[in-house]
C-alpha positions in Angstrom: -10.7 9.4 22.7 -11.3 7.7 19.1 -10.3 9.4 16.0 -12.0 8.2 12.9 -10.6 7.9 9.5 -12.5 7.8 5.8 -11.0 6.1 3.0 -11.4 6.1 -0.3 -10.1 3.9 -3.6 -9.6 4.6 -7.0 -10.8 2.7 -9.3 -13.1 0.9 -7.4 -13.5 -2.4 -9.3 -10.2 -3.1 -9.5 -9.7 -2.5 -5.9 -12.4 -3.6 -4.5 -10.7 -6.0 -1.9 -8.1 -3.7 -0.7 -9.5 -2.3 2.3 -9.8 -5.7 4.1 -5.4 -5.6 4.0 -5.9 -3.0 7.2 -7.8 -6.0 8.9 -5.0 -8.4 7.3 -2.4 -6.4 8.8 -4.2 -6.4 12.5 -4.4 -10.1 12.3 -0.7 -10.7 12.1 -0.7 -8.0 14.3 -1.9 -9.9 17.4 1.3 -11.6 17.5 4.3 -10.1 19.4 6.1 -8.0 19.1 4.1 -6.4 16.7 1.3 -5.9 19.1 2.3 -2.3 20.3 3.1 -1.2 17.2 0.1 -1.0 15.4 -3.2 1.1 16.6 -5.8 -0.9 17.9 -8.9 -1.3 15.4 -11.7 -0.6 17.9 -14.4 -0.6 14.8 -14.4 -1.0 11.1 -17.6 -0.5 8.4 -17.4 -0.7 5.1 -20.2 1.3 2.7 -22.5 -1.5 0.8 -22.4 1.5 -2.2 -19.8 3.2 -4.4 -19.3 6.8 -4.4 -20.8 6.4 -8.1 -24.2 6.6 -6.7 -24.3 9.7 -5.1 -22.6 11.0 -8.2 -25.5 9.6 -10.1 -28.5 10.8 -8.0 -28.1 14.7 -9.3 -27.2 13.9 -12.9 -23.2 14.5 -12.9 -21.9 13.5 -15.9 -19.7 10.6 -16.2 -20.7 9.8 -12.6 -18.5 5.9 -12.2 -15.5 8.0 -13.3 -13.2 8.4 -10.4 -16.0 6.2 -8.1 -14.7 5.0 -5.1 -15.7 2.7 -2.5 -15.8 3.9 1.4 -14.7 2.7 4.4 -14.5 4.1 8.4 -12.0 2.7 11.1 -11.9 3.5 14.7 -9.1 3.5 16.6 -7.6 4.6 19.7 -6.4 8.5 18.9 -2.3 8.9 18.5 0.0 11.3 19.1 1.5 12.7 15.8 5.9 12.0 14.9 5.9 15.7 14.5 5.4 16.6 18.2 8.3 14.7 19.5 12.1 16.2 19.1 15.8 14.5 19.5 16.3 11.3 21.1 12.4 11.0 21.4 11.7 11.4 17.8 14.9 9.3 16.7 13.1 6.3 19.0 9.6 6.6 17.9 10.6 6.8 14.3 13.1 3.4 14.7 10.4 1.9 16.8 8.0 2.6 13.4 10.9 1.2 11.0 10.9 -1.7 12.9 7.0 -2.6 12.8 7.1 -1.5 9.0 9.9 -4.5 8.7 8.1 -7.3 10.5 4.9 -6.6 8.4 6.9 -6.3 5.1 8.8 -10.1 5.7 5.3 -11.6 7.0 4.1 -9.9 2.8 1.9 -6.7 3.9 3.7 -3.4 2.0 2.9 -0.5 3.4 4.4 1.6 0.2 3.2 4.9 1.2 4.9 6.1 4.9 4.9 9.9 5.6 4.5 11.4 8.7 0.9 11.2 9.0 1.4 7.7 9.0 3.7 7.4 11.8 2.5 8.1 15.2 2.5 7.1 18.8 1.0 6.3 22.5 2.1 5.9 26.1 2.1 2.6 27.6 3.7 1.9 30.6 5.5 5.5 30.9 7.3 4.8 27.4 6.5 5.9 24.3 5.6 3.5 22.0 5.7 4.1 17.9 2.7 3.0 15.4 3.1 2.6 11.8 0.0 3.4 10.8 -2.4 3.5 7.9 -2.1 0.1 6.2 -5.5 -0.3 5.2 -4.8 0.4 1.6 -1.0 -1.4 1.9 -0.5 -4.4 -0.8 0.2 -8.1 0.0 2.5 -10.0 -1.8 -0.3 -12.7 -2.9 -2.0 -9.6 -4.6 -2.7 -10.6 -8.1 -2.8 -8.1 -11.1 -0.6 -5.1 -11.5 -0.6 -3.8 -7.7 2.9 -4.6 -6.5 4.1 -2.1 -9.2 0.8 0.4 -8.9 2.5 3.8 -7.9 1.4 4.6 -4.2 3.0 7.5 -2.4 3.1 10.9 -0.7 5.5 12.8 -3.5 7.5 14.2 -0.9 8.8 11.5 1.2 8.9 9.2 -2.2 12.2 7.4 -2.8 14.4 8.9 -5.9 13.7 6.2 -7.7 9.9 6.0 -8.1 9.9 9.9 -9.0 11.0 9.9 -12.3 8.0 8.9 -15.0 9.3 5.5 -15.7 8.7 5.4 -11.8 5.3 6.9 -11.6 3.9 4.5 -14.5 4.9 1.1 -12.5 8.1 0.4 -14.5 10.3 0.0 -11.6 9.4 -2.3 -9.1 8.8 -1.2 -5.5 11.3 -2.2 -3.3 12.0 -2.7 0.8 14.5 -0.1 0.3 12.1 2.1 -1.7 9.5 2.3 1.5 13.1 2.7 3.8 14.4 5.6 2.3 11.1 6.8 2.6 11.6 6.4 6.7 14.6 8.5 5.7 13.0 11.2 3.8 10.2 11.3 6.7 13.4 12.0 9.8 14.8 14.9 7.2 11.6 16.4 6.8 10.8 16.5 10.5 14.0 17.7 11.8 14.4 20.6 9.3 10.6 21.9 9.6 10.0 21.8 13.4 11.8 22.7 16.4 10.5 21.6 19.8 7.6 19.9 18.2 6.4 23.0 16.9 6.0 23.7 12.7 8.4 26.5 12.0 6.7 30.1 10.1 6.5 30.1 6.2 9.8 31.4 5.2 11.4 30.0 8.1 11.3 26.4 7.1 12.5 24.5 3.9 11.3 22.1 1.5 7.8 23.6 1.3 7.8 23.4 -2.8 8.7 19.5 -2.4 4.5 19.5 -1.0 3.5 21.2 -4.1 5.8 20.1 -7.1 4.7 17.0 -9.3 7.0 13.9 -8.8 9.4 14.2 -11.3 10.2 17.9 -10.2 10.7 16.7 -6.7 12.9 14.0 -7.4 15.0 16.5 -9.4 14.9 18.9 -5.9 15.7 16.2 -4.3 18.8 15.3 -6.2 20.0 19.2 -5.8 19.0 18.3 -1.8 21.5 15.2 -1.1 24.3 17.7 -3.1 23.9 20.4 -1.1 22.6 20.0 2.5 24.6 22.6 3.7 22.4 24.7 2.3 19.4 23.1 4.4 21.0 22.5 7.8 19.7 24.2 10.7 22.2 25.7 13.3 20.3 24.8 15.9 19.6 20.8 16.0 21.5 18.9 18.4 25.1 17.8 17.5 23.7 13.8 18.2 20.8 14.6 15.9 22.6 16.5 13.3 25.6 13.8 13.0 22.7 11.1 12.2 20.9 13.4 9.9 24.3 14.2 7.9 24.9 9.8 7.8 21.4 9.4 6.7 21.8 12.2 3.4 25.6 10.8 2.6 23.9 7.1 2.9 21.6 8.2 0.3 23.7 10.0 -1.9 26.1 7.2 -2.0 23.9 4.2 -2.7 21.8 6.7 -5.3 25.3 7.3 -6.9 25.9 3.8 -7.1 23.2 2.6 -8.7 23.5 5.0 -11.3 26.3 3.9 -12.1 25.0 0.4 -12.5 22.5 1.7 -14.4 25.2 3.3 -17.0 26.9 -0.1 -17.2 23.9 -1.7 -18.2 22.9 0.8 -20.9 26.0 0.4 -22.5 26.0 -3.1 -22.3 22.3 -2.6 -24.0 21.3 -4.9 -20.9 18.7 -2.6 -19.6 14.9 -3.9 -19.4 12.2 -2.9 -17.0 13.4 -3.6 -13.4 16.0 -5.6 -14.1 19.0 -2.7 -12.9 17.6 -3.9 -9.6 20.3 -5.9 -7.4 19.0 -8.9 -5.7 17.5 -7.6 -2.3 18.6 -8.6 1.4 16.1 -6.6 3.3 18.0 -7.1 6.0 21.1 -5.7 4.3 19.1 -2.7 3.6 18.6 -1.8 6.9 21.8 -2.4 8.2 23.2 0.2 5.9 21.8 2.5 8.6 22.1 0.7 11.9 26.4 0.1 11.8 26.6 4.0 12.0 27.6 4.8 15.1 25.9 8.0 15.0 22.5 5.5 15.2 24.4 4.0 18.4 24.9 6.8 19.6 21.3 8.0 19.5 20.3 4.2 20.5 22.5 5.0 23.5 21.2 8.7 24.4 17.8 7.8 24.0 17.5 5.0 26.5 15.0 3.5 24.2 11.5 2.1 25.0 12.4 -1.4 23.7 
């Protein structure tokens, strides 16, 4: 089975090369081991027209406001992250960290994962993780103002890119940025579905996070990483609820601690637009997360497909 996907830009003229990046990304793609983790691109087509014109045809007003330009891929059809549950979803996701990391050093930044964008096949009777959805990623050749342009799903955003100074492009987007959005993704999953299965309204948290603006989330977000007792179901596994507990503490720490580099600076009237950033080992980044041992652990469990 296919499953075929629109998408759409905004604004059109300055974007009007982006959707070729999900054909960039396929061509680095056909070397290993990236091969398996990305879907296959069966068929691609690209409108010859902006939206604009079939805004124009009736009489809207305005009608090049908000144009966009189209585009349809085929692929093969994925499974969705949500379906899967423990040492299954732990490897999937990984397996997705890991494809997100090759692309990012070979310059193709995904900068908007969410769990629509993270799915997976069988091959081989393993299960094998995509990162999907790159079409509209940046590349670090882009010219202009895209490797600060705010892309993102709110709720899986980093902390960082929430507030406005965020959301207007004043702080540069980051491995560690699109990581902690990995991280955001594992917390979302493991307290809003159990066996695979979305829990009832009422029954499951962080459903404002989907309808609150960014800076409201980040704040929620904040009051999250304080207080995840107040989140954490009963019921997960001990393996999976040791990693999820790392994860939050790995946030709140690293959070704390550039805040408090972020103080420093102020006073030291230091501060300019992106410079409270440390130098970045993307490497080092990820580490942060693999020395747990509770990610061992689930390494170990999982008897993982690679």
């Amino acid at each position: 089975m296919h499953s075929i996907r629109e998408k759409e830009k905004d604004p059109e003229v300055r974007r009007e090369a982006q959707g070729s990046h999900g054909q960039e990304c396929h061509g680095i793609a056909e070397q290993p081991p990236l091969a398996r983790w990305l879907p296959e691109l069966l068929w691609h087509y690209t409108f010859t027209g902006p939206t604009s014109g079939f805004r124009e045809a009736p009489g809207m007003p305005e009608p090049t406001k908000g144009s966009r330009m189209l585009y349809i891929f085929v692929s093969r059809k994925l499974k969705p992250i949500t379906e899967l549950h423990g040492e299954e979803l732990f490897d999937v996701w990984r397996q997705c960290i890991s494809c997100h990391l090759t692309l990012w050093k070979e310059g193709v930044y995904h900068r908007d994962v969410s769990p629509t964008n993270m799915m997976w096949y069988w091959k081989d009777g393993k299960r094998i993780g995509v990162s999907n959805d790159y079409d509209f990623s940046s590349l670090a050749d882009d010219l202009g103002p895209r490797g600060n342009e705010r892309t993102g799903t709110v709720p899986f955003m980093a902390i960082d890119l929430l507030p406005e100074k965020g959301q207007s492009g004043e702080v540069k987007h980051m491995y560690r940025h699109d990581l902690e959005s990995f991280v955001w993704v594992f917390i979302w999953v493991c307290l809003r579905y159990r066996e695979g299965v979305l829990l009832p309204t009422g029954l499951r948290p962080l459903d404002k996070w989907a309808t609150l603006d960014a800076v409201a989330c980040g704040m929620d977000k904040h009051y999250f990483l304080t207080y995840p007792q107040n989140y954490y179901p009963l019921d997960i596994d001990d393996d999976m609820g040791d990693f999820l507990f790392d994860c939050i503490d790995v946030l709140r720490h690293h959070g704390n601690r550039r805040a408090v580099r972020r103080i420093k600076l102020l006073k030291r009237r230091a501060m300019k637009q992106s410079n409270d950033e440390e130098p970045e080992d993307i490497d080092d980044s990820l580490d942060i997360f693999t020395i747990m041992p509770s990610w061992a652990n689930l390494i170990k469990l999982g008897n993982p497909s690679q």
